[in-house]
Backbone bond lengths (Angstrom), bond angles and torsions (degrees), N, CA, C in turn:
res aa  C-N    CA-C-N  psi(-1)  N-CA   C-N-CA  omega(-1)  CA-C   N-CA-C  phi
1 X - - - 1.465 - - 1.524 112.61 -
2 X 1.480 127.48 -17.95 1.264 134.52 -175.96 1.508 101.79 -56.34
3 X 1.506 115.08 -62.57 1.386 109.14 -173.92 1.639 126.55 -45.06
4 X 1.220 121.22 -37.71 1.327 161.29 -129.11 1.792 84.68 -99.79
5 X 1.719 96.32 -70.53 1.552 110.92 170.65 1.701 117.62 -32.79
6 X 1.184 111.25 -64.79 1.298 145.96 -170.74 1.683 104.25 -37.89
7 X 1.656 101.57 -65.64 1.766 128.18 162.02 1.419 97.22 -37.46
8 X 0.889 117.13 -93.93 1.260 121.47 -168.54 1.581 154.70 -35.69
9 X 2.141 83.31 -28.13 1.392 97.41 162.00 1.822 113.20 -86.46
10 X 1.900 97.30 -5.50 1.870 91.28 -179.53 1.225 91.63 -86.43
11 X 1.071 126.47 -6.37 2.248 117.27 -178.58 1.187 92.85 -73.67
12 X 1.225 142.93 -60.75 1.713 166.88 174.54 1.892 104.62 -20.20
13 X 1.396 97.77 -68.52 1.128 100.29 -167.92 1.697 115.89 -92.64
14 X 1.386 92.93 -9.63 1.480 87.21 168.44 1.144 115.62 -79.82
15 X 1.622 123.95 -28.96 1.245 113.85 169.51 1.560 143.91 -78.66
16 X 1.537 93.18 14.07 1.370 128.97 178.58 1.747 111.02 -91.25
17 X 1.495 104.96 0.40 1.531 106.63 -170.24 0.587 146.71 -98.75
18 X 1.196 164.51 129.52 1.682 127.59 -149.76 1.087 130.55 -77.13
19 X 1.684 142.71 128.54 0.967 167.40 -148.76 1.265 107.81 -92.71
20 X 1.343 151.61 36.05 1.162 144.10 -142.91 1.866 98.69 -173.47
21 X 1.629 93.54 63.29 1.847 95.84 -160.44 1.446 93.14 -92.93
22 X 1.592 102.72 -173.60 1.623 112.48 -177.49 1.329 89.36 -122.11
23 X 1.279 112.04 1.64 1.478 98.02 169.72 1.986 95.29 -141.60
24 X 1.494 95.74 135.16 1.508 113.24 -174.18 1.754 104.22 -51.33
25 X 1.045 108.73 -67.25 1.712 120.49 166.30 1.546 135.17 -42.63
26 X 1.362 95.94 -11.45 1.466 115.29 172.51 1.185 122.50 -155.05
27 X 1.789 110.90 89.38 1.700 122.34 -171.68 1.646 81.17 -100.17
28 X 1.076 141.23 -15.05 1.187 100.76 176.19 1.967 117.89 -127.72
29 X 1.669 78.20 62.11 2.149 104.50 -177.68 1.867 98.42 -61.87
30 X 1.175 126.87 -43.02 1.749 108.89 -173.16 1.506 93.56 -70.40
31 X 1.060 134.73 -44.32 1.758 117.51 -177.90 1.369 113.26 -72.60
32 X 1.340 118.24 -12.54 1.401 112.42 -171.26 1.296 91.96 -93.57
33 X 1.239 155.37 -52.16 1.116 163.54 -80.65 2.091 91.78 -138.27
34 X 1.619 100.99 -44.03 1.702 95.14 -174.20 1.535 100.27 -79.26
35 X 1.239 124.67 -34.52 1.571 142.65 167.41 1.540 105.42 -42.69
36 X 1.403 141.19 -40.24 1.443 137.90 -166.77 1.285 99.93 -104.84
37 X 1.685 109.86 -27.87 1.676 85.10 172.74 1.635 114.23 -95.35
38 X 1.283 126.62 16.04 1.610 138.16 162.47 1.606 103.54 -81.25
39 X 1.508 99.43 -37.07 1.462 100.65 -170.01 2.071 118.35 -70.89
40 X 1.318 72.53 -16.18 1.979 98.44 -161.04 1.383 93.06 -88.23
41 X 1.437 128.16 -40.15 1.572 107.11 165.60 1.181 127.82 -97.43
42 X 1.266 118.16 -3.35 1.383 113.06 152.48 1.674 111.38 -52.17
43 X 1.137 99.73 -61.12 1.290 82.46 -165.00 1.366 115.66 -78.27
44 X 1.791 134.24 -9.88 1.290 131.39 179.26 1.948 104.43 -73.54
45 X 1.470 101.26 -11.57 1.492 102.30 177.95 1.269 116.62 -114.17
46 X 1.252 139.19 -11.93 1.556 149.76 161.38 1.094 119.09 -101.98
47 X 1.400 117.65 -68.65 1.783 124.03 -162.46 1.354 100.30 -82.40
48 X 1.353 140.81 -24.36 1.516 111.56 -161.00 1.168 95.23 -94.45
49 X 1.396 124.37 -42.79 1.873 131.21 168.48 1.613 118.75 -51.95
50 X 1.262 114.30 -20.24 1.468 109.94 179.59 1.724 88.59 -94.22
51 X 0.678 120.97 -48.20 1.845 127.41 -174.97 1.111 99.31 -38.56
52 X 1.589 121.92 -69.67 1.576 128.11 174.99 1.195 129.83 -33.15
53 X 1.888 106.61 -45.88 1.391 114.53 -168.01 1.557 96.63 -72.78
54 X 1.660 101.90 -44.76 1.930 96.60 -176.85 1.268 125.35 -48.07
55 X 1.553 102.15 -50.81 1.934 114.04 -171.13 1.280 103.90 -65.35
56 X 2.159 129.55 -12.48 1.285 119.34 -179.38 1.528 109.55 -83.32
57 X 1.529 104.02 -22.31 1.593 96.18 -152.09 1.834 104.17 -114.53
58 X 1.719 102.35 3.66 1.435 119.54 177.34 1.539 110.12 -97.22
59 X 1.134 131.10 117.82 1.896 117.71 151.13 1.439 125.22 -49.29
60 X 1.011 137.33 -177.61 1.703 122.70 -159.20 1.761 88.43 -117.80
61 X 1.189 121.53 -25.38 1.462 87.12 178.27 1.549 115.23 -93.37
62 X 1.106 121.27 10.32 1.662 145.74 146.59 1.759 93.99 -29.08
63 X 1.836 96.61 -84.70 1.065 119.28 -143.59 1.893 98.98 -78.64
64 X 1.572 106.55 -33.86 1.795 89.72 157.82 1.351 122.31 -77.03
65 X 1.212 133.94 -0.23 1.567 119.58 167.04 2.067 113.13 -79.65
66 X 1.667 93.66 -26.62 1.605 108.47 -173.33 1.987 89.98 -66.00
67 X 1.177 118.90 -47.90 1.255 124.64 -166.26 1.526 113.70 -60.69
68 X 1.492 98.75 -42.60 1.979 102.76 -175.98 1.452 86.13 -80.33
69 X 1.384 152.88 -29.79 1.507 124.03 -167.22 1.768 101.16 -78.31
70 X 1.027 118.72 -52.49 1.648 109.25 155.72 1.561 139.07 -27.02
71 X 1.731 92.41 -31.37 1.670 95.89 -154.13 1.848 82.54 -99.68
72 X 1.552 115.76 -18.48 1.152 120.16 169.74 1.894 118.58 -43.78
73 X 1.199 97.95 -54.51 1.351 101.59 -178.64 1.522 116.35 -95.27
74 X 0.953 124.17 28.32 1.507 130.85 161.54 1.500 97.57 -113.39
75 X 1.548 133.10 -10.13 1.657 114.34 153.63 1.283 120.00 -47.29
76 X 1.719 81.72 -62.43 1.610 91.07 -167.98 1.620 118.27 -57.51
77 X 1.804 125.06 -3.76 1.614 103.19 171.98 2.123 96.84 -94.12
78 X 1.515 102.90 -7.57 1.086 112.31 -167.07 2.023 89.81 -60.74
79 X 1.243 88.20 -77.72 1.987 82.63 168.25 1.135 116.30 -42.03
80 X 0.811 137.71 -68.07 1.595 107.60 -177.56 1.510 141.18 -69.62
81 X 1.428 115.97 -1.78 1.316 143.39 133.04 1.567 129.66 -32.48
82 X 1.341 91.90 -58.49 1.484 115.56 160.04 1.480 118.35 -46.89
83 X 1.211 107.90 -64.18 1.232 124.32 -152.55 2.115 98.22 -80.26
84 X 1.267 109.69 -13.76 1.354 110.56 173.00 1.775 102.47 -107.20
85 X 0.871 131.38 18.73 1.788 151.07 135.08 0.963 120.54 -52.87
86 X 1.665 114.83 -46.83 1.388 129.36 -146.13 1.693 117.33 47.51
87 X 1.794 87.28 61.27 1.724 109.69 174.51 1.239 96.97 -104.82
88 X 1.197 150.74 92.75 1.806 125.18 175.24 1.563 99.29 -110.16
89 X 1.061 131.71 14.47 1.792 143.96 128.05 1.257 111.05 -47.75
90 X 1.552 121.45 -86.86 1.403 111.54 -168.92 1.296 103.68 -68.15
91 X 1.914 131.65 -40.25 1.421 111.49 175.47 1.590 117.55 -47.49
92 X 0.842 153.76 -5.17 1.600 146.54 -148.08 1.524 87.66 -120.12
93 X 1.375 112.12 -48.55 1.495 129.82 175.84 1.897 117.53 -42.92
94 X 1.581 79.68 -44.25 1.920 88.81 -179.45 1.224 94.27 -67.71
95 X 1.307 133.10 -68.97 1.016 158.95 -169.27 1.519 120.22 -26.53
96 X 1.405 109.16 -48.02 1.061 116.38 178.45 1.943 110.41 -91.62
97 X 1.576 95.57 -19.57 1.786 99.23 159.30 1.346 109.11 -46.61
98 X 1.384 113.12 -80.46 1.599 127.76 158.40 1.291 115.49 7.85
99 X 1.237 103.28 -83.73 1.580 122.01 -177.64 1.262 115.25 -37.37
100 X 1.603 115.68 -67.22 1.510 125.07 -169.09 1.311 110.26 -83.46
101 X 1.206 126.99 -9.25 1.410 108.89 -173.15 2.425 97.95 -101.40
102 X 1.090 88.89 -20.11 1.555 91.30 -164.61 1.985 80.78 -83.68
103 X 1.085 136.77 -8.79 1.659 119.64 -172.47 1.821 102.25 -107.39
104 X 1.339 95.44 -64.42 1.330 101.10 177.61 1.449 120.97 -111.74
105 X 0.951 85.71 31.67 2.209 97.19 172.90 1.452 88.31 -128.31
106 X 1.499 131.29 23.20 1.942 130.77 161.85 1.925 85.60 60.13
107 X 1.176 130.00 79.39 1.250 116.91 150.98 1.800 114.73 59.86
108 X 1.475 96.80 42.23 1.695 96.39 -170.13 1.431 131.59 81.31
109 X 1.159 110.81 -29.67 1.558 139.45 -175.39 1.995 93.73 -49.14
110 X 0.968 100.93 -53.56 1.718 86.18 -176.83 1.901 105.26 -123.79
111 X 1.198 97.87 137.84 1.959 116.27 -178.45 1.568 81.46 -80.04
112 X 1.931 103.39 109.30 1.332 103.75 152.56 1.685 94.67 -120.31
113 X 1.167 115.85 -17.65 1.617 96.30 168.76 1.414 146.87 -33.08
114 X 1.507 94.01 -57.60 1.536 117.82 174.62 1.486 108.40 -52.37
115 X 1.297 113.86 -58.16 1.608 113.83 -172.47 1.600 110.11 -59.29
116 X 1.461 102.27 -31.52 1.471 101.51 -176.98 1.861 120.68 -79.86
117 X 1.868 102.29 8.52 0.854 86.85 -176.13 1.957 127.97 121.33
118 X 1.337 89.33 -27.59 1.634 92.56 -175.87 1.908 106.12 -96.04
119 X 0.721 73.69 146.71 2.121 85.45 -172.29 1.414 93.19 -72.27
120 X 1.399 94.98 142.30 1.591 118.12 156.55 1.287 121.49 -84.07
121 X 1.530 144.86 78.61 1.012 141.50 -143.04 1.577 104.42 -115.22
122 X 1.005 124.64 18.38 1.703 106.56 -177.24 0.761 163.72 -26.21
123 X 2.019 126.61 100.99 1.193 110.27 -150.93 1.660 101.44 -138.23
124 X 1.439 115.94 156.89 1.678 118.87 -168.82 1.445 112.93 -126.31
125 X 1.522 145.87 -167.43 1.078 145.19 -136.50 1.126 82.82 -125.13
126 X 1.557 127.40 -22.46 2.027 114.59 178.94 1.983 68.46 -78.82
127 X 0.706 144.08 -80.97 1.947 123.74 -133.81 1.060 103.24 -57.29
128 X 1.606 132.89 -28.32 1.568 125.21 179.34 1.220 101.64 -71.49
129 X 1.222 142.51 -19.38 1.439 131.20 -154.95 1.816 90.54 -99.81
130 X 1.772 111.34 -36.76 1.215 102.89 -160.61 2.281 97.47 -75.70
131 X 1.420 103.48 -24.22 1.021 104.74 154.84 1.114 138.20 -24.81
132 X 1.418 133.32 -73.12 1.398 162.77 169.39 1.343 120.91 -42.40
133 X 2.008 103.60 -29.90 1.236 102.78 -173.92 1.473 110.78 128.96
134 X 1.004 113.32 -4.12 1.797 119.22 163.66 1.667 110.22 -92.85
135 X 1.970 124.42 59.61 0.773 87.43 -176.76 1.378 129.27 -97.79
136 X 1.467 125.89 16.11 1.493 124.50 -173.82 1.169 119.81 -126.30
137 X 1.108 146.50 146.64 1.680 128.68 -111.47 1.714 94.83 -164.04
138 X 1.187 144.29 129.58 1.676 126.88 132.02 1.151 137.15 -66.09
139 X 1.108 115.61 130.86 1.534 132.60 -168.90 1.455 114.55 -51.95
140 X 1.430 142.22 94.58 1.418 155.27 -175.97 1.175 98.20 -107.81
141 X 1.515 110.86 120.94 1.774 121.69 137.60 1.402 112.62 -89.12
142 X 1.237 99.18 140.86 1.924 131.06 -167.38 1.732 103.06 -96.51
143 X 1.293 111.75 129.23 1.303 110.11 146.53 1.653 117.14 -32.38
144 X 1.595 126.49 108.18 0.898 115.08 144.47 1.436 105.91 88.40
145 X 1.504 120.99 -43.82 1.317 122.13 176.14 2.034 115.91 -96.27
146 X 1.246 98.03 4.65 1.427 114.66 172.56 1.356 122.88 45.12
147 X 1.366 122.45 -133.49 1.525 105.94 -172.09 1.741 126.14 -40.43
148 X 1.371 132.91 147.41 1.152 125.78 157.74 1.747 109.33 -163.82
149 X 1.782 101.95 -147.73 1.134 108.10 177.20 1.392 97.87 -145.55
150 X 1.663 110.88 176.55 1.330 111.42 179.47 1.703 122.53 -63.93
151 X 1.906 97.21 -36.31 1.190 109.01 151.79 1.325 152.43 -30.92
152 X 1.761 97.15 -72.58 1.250 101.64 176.22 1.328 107.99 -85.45
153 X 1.626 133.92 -6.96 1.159 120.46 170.31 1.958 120.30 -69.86
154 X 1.009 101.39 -24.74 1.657 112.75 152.07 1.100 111.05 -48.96
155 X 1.476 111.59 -83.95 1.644 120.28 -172.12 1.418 122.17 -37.37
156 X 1.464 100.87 -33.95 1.651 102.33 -177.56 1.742 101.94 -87.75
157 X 1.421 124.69 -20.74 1.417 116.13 -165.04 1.828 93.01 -84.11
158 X 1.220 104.30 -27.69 1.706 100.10 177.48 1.498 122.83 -73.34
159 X 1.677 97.29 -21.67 1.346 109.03 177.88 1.744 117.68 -56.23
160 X 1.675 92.30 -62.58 1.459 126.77 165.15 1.668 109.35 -35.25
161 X 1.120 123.10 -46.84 1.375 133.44 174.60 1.380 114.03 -58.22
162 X 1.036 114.77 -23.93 1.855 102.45 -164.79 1.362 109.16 -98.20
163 X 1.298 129.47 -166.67 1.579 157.55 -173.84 1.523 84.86 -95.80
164 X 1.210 136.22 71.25 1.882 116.17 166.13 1.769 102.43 -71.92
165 X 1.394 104.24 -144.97 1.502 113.00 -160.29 1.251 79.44 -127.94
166 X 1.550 154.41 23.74 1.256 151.66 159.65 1.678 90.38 -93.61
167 X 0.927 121.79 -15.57 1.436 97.95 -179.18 1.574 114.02 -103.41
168 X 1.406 102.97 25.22 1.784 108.01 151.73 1.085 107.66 -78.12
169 X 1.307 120.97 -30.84 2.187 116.82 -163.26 1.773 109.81 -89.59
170 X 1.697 119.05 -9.82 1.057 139.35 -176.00 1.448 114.49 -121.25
171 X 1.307 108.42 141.42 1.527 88.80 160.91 1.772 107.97 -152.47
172 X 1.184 117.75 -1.60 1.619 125.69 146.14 1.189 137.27 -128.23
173 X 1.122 140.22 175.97 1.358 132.48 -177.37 1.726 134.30 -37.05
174 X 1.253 89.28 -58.97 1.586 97.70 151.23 1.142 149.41 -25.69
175 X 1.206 94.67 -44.11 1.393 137.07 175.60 1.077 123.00 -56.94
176 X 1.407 93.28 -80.88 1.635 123.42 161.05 1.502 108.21 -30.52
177 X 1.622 123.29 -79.06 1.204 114.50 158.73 1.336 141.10 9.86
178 X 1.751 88.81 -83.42 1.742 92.19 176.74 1.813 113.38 -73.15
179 X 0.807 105.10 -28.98 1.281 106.32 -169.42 2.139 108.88 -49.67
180 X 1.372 77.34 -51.79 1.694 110.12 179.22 1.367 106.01 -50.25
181 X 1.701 118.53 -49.67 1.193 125.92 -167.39 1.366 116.85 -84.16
182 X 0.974 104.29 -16.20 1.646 105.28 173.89 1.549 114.24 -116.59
183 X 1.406 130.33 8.81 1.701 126.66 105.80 1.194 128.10 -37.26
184 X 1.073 131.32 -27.41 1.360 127.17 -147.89 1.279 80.51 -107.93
185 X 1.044 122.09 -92.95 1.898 143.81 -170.80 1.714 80.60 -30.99
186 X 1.199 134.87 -92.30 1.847 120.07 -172.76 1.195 103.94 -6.09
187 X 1.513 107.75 -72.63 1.474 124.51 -154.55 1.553 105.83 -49.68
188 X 1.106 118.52 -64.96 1.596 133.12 -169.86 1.373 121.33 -68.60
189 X 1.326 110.03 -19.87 1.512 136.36 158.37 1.746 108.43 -52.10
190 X 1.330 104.39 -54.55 2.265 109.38 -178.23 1.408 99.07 -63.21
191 X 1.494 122.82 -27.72 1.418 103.22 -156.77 1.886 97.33 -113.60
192 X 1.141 107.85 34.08 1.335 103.02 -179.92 1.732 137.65 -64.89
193 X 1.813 87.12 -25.82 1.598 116.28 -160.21 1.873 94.75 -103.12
194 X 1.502 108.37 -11.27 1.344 94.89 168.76 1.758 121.65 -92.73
195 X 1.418 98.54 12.98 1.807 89.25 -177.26 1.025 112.79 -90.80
196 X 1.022 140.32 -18.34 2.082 148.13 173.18 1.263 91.53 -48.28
197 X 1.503 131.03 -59.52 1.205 118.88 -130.92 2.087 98.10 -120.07
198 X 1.486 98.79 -3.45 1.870 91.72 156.91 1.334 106.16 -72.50
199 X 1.476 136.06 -60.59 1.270 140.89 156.79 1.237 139.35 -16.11
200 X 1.684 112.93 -42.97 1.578 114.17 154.17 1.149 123.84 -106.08
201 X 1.824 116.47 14.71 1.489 129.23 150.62 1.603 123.65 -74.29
202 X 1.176 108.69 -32.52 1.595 106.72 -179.99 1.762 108.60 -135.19
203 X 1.412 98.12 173.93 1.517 108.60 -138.57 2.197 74.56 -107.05
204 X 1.383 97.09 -50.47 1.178 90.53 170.82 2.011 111.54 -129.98
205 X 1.460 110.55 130.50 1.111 112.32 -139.36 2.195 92.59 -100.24
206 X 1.001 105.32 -19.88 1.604 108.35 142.69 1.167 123.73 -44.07
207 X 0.989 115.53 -81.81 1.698 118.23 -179.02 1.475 114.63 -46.45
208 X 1.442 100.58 -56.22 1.651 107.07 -175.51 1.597 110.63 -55.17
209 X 1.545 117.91 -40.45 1.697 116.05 175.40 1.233 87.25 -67.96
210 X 1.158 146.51 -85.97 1.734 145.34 -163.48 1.728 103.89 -12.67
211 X 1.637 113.17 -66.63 1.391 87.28 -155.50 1.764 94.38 -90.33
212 X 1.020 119.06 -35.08 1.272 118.34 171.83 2.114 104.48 -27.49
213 X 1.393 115.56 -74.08 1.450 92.85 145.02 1.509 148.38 35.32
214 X 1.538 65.02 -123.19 1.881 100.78 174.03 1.635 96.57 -39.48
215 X 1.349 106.21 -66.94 2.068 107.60 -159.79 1.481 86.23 -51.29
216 X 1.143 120.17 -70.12 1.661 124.51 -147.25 1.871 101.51 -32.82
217 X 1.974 101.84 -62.60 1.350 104.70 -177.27 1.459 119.84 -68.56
218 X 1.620 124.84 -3.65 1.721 119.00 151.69 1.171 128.70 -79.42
219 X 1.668 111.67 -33.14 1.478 110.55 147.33 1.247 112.17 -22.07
220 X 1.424 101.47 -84.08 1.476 112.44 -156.87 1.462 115.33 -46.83
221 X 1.777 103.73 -39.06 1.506 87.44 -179.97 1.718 129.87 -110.38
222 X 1.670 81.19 47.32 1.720 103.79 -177.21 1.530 101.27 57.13
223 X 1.164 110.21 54.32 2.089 115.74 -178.32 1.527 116.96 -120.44
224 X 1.171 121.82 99.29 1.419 127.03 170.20 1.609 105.57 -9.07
225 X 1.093 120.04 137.75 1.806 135.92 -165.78 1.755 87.27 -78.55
226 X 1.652 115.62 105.33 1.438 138.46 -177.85 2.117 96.64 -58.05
227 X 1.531 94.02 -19.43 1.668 83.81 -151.69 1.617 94.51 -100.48
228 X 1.043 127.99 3.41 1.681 123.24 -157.60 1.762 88.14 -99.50
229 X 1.370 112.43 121.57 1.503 105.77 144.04 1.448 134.55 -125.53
230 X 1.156 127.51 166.69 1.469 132.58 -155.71 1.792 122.21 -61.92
231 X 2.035 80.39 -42.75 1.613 93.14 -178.72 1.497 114.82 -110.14
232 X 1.155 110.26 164.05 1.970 112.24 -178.35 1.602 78.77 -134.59
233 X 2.324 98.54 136.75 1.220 94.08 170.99 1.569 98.14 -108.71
234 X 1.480 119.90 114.26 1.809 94.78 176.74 1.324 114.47 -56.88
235 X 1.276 129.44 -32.93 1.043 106.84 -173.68 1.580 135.59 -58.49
236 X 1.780 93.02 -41.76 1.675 102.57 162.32 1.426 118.87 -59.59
237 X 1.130 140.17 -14.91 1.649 160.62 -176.54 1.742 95.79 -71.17
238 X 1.861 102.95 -62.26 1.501 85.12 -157.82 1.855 107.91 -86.26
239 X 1.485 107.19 -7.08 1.325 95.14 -155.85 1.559 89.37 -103.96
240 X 1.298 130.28 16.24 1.616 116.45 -176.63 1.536 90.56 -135.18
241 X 1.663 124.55 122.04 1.332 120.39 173.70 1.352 124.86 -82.76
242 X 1.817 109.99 -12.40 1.674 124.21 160.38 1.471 109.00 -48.04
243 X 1.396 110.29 -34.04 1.791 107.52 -171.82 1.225 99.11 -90.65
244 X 1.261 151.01 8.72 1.493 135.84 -157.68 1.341 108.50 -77.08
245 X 1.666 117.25 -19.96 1.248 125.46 -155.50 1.687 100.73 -92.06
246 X 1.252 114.49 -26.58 1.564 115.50 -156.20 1.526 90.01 -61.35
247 X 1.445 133.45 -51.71 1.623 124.56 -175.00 1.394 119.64 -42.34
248 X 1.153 110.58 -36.06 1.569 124.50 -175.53 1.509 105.24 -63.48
249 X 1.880 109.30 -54.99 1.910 121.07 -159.85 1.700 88.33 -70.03
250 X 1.751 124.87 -35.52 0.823 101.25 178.94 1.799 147.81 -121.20
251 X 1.434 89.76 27.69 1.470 117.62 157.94 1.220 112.52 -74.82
252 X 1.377 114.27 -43.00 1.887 117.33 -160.90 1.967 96.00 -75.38
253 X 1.342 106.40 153.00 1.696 125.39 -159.94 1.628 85.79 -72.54
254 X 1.235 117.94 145.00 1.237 132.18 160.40 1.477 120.11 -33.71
255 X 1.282 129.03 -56.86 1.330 159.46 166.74 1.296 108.82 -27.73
256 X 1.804 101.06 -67.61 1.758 99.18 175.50 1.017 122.36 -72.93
257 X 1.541 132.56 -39.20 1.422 131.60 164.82 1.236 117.03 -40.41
258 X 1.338 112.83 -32.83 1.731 106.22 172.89 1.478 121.27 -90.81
259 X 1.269 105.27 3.41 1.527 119.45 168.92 1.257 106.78 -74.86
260 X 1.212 108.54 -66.96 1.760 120.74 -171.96 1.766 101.54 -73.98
261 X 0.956 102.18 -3.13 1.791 90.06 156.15 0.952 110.61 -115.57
262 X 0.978 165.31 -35.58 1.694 155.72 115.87 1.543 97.44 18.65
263 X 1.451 110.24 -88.20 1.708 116.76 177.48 1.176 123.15 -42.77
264 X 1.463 124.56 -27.09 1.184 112.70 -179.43 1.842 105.13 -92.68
265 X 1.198 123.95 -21.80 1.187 123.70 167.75 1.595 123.03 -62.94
266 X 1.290 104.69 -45.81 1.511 98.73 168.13 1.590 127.62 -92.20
267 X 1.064 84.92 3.58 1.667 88.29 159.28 1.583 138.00 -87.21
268 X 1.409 97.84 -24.82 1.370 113.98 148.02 1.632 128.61 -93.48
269 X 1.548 124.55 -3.25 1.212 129.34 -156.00 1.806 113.18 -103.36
270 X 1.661 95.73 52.61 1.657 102.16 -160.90 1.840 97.51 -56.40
271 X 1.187 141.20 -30.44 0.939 125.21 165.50 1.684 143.52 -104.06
272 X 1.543 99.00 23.49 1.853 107.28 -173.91 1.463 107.60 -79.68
273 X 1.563 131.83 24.97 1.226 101.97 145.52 1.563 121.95 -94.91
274 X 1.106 104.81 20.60 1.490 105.67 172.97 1.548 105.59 -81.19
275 X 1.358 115.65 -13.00 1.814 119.52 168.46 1.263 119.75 -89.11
């Protein structure tokens, strides 16, 4: 429930923030903003150094079998995600991911699904919600679990809340812990070789993960790009150095921006396969 806790007090205080943003998508940028740089040394002092030590002293198909037993149990909320869509196609689909990879994929340990054919479809309790009719969201950074929305930062704190099927491999705190920690360290381990180059991609590397973001999760939910606008004022460009960055988030290709928010999400996201 700690994690869950955690969410909930950033819903709290973000909504304590001021509403009065320079950017529509982010009224609450001073809370988000002390939140990414807590998040940024955590991980420049834990996660990227434990990542290192792992990816030195692990072989890589080590560390992709550690990844599919993880990615195993984010089907199974993926089915039932589905199934509150009213997908019972792709649910049957997860489902049968589930099946084959936890019997004859050794307990997740090896992706024989995919080859055989079944889609990787991933989906979470922020997409059911954006489903339903919640589809536009403010931009929230998470303790620790980094980029999000008000949405999916729900979806994932409700996620976090329940009895999942991760809590066959755990069963106390401790537990929990390691279990958590060596998600995380996997996770932050793939995206190691992309941090050089978010850093000498943007001028300010907040903003640039922010909308980078934003597009990735309208992609996903077939949503006009929240961050693109029509007009550029130079003048607001040269005389405000808060804006200096927007040329950069929005020169760079859609694609990579959602790379480097990807990376920066799981680099802080020691516990999102519980979503």
């Amino acid at each position: 429930m700690l994690p869950a806790s955690l969410l909930a007090g950033s819903l709290l205080l973000a909504g304590c923030a001021s509403t009065h943003p320079a950017t529509p998508q982010d009224p609450y940028e001073s809370f988000n903003r002390s939140m990414y740089a807590f998040n940024d040394a955590a991980d420049r002092w834990v996660m990227k150094p434990a990542a290192q030590g792992y990816h030195a002293i692990t072989p890589g198909p080590f560390r992709t079998a550690v990844g599919n037993f993880f990615d195993n149990f984010k089907d199974v909320y993926s089915a039932a995600n589905n199934l509150l869509q009213a997908e019972p196609e792709k649910a049957l689909n997860d489902i049968m991911r589930v099946a084959l990879n936890s019997t004859f994929g050794l307990f997740g340990l090896i992706d024989i699904a995919t080859p055989a054919g079944l889609k990787n479809n991933k989906t979470s309790l922020g997409d059911t919600f954006a489903h339903w009719g919640w589809k536009s969201s403010n931009y929230l950074v998470l303790p620790f679990f980094g980029p999000s929305t008000v949405r999916d930062g729900l979806g994932l704190g409700v996620s976090l809340g329940i009895n999942g099927p991760e809590r066959l491999v755990y069963h106390n705190t401790n537990e929990a812990i390691a279990f958590y920690a060596v998600y995380g360290v996997n996770t932050r381990a793939r995206y190691l070789d992309l941090d050089e180059s978010l850093f000498t991609a943007a001028l300010d590397p907040y903003s640039y993960i922010r909308d980078g973001y934003l597009q990735m999760r309208a992609k996903q939910l077939g949503q006009p790009n929240p961050t693109q606008t029509d007009e550029m004022n130079i003048d607001d460009l040269v005389s405000s150095p808060a804006n200096a960055s927007a040329p950069a988030a929005e020169a760079a290709p859609a694609a990579n921006s959602s790379e480097h928010a990807e990376a920066s999400a799981a680099a802080h996201a020691e516990a999102s396969a519980a979503q």
